[in-house]
VMD Tcl script that draws the C-alpha trace (Angstrom):
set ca {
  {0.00 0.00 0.00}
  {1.06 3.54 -0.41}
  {-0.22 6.48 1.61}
  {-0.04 10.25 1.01}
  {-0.62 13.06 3.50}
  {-1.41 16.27 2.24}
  {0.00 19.28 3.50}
  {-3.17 21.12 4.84}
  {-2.78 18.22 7.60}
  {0.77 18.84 8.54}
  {-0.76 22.47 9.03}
  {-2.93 22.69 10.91}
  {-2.32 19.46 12.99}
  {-6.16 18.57 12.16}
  {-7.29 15.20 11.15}
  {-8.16 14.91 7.50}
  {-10.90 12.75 6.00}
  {-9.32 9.52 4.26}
  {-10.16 7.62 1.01}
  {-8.97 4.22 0.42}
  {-8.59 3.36 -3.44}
  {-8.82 0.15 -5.36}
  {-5.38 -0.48 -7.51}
  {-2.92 1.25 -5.98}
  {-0.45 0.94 -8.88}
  {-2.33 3.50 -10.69}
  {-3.26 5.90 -8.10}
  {0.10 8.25 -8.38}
  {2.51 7.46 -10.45}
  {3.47 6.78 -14.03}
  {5.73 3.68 -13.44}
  {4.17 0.89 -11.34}
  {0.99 1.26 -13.98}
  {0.99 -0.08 -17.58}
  {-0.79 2.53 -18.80}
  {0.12 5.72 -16.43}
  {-1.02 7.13 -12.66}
  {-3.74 9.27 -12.23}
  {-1.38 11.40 -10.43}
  {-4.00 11.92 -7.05}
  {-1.45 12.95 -5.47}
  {-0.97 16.13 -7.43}
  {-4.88 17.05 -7.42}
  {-4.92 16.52 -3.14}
  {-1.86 18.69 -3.13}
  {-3.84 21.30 -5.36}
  {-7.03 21.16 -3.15}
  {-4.60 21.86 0.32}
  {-2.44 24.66 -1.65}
  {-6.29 26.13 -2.20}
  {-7.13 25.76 1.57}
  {-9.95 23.57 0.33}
  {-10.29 20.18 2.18}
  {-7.91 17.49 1.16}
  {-7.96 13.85 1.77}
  {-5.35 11.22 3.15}
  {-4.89 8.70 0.41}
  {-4.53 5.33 1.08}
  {-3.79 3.45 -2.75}
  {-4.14 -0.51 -2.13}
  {-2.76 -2.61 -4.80}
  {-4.24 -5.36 -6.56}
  {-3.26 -9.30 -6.90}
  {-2.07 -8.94 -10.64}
  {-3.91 -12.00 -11.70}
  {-5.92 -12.36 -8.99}
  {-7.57 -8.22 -9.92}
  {-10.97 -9.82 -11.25}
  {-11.30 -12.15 -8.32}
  {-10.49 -9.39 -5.54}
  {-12.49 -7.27 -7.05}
  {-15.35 -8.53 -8.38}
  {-18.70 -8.71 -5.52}
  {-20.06 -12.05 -7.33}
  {-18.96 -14.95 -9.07}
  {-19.11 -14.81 -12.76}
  {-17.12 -13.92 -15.83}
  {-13.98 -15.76 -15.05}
  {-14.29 -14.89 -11.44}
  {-14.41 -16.39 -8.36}
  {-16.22 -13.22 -6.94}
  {-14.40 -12.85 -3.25}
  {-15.06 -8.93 -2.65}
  {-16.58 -10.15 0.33}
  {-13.40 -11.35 1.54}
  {-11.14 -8.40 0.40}
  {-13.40 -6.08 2.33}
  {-13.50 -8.07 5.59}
  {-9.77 -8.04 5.33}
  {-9.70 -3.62 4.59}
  {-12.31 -3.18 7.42}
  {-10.72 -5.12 10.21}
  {-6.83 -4.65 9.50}
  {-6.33 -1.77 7.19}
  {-8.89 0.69 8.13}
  {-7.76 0.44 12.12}
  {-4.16 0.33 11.21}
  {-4.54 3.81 8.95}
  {-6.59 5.03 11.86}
  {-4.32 4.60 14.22}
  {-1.30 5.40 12.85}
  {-2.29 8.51 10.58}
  {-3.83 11.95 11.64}
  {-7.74 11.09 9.62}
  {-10.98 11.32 10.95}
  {-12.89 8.37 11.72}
  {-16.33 8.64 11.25}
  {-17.65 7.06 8.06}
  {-19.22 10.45 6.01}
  {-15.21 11.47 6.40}
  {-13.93 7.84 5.34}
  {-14.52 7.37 1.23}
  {-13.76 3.76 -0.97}
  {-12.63 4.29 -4.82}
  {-11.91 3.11 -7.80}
  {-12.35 2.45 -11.87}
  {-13.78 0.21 -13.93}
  {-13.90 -2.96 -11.54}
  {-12.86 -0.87 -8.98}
  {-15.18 1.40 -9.41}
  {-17.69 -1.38 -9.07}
  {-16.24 -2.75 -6.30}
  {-16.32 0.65 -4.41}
  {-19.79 1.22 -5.14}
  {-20.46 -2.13 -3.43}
  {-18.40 -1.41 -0.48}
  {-19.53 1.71 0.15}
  {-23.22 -0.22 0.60}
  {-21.86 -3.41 2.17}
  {-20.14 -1.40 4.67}
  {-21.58 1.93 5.11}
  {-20.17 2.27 8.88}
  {-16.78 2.58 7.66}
  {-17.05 4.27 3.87}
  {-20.15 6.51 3.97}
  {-18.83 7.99 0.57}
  {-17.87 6.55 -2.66}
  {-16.14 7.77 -5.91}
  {-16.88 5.04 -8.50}
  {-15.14 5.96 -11.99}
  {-16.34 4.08 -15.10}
  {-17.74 1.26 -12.86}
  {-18.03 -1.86 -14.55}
  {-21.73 -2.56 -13.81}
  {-22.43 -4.69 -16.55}
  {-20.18 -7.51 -14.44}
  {-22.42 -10.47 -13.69}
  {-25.03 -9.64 -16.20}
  {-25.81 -6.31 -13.81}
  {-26.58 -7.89 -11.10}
  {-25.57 -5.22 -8.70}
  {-28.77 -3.26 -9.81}
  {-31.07 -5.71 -8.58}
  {-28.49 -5.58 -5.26}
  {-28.61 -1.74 -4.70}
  {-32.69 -1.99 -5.04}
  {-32.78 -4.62 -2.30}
  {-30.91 -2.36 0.08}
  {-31.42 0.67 2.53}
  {-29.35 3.57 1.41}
  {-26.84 3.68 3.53}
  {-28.05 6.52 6.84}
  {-24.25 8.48 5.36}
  {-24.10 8.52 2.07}
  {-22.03 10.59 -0.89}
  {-21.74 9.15 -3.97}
  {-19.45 10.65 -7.25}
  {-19.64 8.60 -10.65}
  {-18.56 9.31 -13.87}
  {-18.35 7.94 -17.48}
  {-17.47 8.56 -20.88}
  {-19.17 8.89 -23.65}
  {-16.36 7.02 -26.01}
  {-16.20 3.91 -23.86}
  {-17.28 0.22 -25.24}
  {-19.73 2.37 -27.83}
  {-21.36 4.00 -25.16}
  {-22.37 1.31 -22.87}
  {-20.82 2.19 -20.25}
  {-22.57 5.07 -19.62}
  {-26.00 4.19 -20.52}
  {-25.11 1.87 -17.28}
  {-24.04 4.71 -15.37}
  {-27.00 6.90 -16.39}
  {-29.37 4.33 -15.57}
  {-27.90 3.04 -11.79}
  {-27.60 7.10 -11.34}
  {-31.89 7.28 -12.51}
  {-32.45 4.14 -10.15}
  {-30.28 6.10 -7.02}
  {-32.42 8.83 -7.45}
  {-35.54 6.97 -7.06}
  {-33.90 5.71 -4.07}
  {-33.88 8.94 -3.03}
  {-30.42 10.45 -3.67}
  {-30.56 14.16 -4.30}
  {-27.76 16.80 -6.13}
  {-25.81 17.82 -3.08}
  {-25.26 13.81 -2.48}
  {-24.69 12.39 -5.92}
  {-22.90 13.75 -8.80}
  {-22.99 12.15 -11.73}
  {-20.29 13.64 -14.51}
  {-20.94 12.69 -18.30}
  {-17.86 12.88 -20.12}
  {-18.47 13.41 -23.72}
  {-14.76 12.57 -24.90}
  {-13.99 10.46 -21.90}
  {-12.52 6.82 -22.83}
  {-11.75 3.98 -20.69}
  {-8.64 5.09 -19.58}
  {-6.23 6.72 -16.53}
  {-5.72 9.36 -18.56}
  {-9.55 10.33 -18.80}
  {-9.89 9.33 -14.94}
  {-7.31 11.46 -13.83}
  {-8.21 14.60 -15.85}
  {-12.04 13.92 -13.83}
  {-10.26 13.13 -10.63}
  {-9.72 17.08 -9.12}
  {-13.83 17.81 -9.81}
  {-14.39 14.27 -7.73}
  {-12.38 15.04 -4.67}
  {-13.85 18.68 -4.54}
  {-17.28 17.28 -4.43}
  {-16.80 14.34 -1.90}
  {-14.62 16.06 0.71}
  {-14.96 19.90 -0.05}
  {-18.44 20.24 -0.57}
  {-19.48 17.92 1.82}
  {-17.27 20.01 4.37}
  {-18.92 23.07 3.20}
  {-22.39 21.55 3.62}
  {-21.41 20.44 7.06}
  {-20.50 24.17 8.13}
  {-23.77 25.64 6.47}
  {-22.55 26.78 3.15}
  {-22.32 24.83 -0.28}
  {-20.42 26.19 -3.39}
  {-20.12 26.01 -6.73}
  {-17.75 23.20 -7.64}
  {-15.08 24.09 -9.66}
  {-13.07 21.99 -12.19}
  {-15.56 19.31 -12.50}
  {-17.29 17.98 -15.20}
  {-20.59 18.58 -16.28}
  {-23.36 17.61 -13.93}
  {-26.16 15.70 -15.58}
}
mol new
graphics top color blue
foreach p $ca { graphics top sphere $p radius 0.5 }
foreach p [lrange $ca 0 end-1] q [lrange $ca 1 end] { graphics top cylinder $p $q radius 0.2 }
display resetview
């Protein structure tokens, strides 16, 4: 795992709210990724230099082979579907051990899950299998067509979760569209659910592909709305977001 502290932290000697991410080989840099780092790092430091609220990033790598497997909330598709088992293991031992040894807040609207494609999947589903520890989610691209969209049917079965903040994103140029036609539609059935605009962002890319490069130019709007506006909304105030994409 890597971790990153931004420097509003070291600052003011205040915890910071923390998001744990899916692949951690392409959550900063260039080199441990085969196709580049969304460069997080760069966008937190951005959000501190701005006084805006900036998280703690916690990037968790994935198996290599075993990605579809961790990742993946049921079986199907070539995999063994054993989410279930890679969040018991983040909830019990990492979470705690990033608690206790890093300045973050604790409570779960300050504690976010993340990812793309399967990860974004995957942190859509954690954020509802385990909303006392991530009561916000930033799901990029998610992969919801995984096990003929079954986690439709999943969400629909389920309370929404008492703290929930939810950003997800896709690009028009990915798989012909489908991909967010799937987004569009899980983003309709939230908002029957009952999810309003200053909880769930949804941000249609029109020249986004299925790339880092796409999810890391998206990345700065994200952040801003899960951490910054939700501060602001906490202290009375929203804003206008700035640098994200357009809000459909």
């Amino acid at each position: 795992m890597r971790v990153y502290m931004p420097d509003e932290g070291a600052r003011d000697g205040r915890p910071s709210p923390v998001l744990f991410l899916f692949d951690g080989q392409n959550v900063f840099h260039d080199d441990p990724s085969y196709s580049g780092g969304w460069h997080l790092h760069e966008a937190v430091h951005d959000l501190a230099n701005r006084g805006l609220e900036a998280p703690v990033l916690v990037g968790i790598d994935h198996g290599g082979p075993e990605r579809l497997t961790e990742l993946s909330p049921f079986p199907g598709d070539g995999s063994e579907g054993k989410l279930d088992d890679f969040l018991g293991w983040l909830t019990s031992e990492i979470v705690p051990a990033v608690q206790e040894r890093f300045a973050v807040r604790r409570d779960p609207a300050s504690t976010a899950i993340g990812g793309s494609s399967m990860g974004g999947l995957a942190a859509l589903y954690a954020h509802w299998r385990c909303p006392d520890v991530f009561g916000a989610a930033l799901c990029m691209s998610p992969s919801l067509w995984f096990a003929e969209r079954k986690i439709f049917d999943v969400l629909a079965s389920l309370a929404v979760p008492a703290s929930s903040r939810l950003y997800i994103d896709a690009g028009a140029q990915e798989d012909g569209g489908s991909v967010l036609r799937d987004a569009a539609r899980l983003v309709e059935q939230l908002r029957q659910q009952g999810y309003r605009e200053d909880n769930l962002l949804f941000c249609l890319d029109e020249d986004g592909t299925h790339s880092e490069d796409a999810w890391r130019r998206r990345a700065p709007g994200a952040l801003q709305f899960l951490f910054t506006e939700a501060a602001r909304e906490q202290q009375g105030g929203v804003g206008a977001l700035e640098g994200s994409q357009e809000a459909a």
